[in-house]
C-alpha positions in Angstrom: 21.2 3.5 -23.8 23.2 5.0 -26.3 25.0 7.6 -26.2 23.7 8.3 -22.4 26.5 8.9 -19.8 26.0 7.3 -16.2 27.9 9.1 -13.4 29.4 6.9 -10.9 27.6 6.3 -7.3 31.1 6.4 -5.9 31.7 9.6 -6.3 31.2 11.5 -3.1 35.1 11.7 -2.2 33.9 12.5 0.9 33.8 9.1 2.6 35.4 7.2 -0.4 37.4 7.8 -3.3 37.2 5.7 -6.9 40.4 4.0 -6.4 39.5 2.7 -3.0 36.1 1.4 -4.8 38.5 0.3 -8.0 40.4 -1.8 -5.1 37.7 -3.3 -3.0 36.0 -4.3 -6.4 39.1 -6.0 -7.9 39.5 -7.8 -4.5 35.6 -8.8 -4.3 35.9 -10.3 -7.8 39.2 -12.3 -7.8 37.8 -13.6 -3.9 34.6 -14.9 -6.1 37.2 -16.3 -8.5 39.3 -18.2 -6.1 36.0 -19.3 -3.9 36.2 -16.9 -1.0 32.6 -16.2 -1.4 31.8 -15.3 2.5 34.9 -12.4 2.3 33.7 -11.4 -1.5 30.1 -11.1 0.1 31.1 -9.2 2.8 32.6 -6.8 0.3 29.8 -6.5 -2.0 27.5 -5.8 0.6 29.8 -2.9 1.6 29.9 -1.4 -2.0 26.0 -1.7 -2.8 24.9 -0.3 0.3 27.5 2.7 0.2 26.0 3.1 -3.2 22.4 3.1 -1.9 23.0 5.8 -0.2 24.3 7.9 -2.1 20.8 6.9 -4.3 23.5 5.3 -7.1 22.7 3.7 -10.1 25.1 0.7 -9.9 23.9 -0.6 -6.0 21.6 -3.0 -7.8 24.2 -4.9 -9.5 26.6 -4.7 -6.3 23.3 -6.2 -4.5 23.2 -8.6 -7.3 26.8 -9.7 -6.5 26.3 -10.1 -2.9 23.3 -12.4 -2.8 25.1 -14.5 -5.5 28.3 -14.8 -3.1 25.6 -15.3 -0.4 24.1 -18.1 -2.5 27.5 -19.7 -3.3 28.4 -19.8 0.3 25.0 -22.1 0.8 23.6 -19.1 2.3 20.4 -18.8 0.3 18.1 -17.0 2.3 20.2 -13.9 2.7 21.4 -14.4 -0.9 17.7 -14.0 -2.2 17.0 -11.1 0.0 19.6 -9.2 -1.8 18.6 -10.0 -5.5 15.0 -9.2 -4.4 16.2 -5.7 -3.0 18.3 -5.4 -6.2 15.3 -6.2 -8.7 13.1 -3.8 -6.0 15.0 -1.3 -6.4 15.4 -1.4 -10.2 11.5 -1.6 -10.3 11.0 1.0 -8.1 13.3 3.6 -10.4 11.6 2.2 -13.9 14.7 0.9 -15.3 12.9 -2.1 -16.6 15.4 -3.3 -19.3 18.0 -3.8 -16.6 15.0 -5.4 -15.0 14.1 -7.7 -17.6 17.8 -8.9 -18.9 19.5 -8.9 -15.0 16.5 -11.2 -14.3 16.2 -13.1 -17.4 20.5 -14.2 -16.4 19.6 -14.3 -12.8 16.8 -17.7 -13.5 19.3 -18.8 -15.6 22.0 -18.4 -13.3 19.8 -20.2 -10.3 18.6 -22.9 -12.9 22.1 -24.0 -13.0 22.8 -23.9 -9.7 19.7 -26.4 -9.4 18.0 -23.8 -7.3 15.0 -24.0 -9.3 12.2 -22.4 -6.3 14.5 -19.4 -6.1 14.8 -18.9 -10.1 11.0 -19.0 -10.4 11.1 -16.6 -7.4 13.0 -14.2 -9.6 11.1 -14.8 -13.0 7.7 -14.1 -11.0 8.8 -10.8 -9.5 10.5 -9.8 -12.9 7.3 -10.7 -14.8 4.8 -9.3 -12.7 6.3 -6.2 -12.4 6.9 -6.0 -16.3 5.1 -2.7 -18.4 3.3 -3.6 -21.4 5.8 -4.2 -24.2 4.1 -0.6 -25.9 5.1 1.5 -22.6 8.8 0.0 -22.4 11.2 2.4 -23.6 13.4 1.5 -26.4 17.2 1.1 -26.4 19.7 1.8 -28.9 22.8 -0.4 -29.0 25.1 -2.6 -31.7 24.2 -5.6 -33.4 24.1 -9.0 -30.9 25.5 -10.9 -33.2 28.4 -8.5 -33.6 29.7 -8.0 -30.2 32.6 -9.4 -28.6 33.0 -8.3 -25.0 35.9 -9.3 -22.8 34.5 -11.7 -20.5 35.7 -9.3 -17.0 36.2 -5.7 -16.7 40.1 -4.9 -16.8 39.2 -2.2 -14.2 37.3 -4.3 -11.4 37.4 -7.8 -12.5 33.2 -7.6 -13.0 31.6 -10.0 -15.3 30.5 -8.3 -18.5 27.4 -10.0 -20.6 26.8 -7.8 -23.4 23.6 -7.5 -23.0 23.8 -6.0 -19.0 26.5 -3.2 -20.3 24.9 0.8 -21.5 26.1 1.6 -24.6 27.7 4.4 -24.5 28.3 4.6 -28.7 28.3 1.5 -31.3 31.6 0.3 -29.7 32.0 1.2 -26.2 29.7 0.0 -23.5 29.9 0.8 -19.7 30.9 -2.0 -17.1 27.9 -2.2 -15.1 30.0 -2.2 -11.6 32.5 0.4 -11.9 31.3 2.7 -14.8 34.7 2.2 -16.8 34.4 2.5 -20.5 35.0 -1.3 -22.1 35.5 -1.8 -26.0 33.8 -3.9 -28.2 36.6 -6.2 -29.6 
């Protein structure tokens, strides 16, 4: 939402501190990148349930990350447990337009991947969970056809879709991973 400022899950220094988060992000993301999936997994899983607990915002996504490393790995079981928890969780706390547009990439995502059962999986537990169009609440945000996001954060390596980032004004959105403030080029 615009203008809305979302305080990082990471920040109880007590057990970890940003830049250790920063670090095992980056290193999650470029293992994805050069197909390390079982070590990137193992990392994601860390990150979303230390964020779980401390009841942050961003543990879906880092769910969502894990189950897809899971998935890549052939691992498909586990995988869809974790995007189920994900999508739970963002059901469960009402934030139903990170509902609608995480799932809405994640069938995509599995369609491509030929894993067809587990993208209509997603799709029925998005859409049955959905609120009437009239009790959604409405976001803010630029013009579609106007943005031009980098295609990873240059924080944690995270894929950025414009349409999964909070806008924090008409040209900066917030990487959904990390928190860090990512311009509109």
């Amino acid at each position: 939402m615009l203008g809305r400022r979302i305080f990082s899950p990471f920040q109880d220094h007590r057990t970890e501190n940003m830049d250790d988060v920063s670090h095992l992000l980056k290193r999650a993301n470029a293992l994805v990148a050069n197909g390390d999936f079982a070590g990137a997994a193992i990392i994601f899983e860390q990150l979303a349930r230390n964020a779980e607990a401390r009841q942050g915002l961003r543990a879906p996504f880092l769910f969502i990350q894990a189950g897809l490393a899971r998935i890549l790995l052939g691992q498909k079981t586990p995988g869809m447990v974790h995007i189920k928890h994900a999508l739970t969780t963002l059901i469960e706390s009402g934030r139903f337009i990170q509902l609608y547009r995480l799932g809405t990439h994640l069938v995509r995502e599995l369609k491509a991947r030929g894993l067809v059962k587990e993208a209509q999986e997603v799709a029925a537990l998005v859409h049955s969970n959905m609120p009437a169009i009239s009790e959604m609440p409405t976001e803010r945000g630029p013009n579609p056809a106007l943005i031009s996001l980098p295609s990873h954060c240059s924080s944690c390596g995270g894929p950025l879709r414009a349409d999964e980032v909070e806008w924090l004004n008409p040209s900066t959105g917030e990487c959904p991973y990390c928190g860090s403030p990512v311009k509109n080029r």
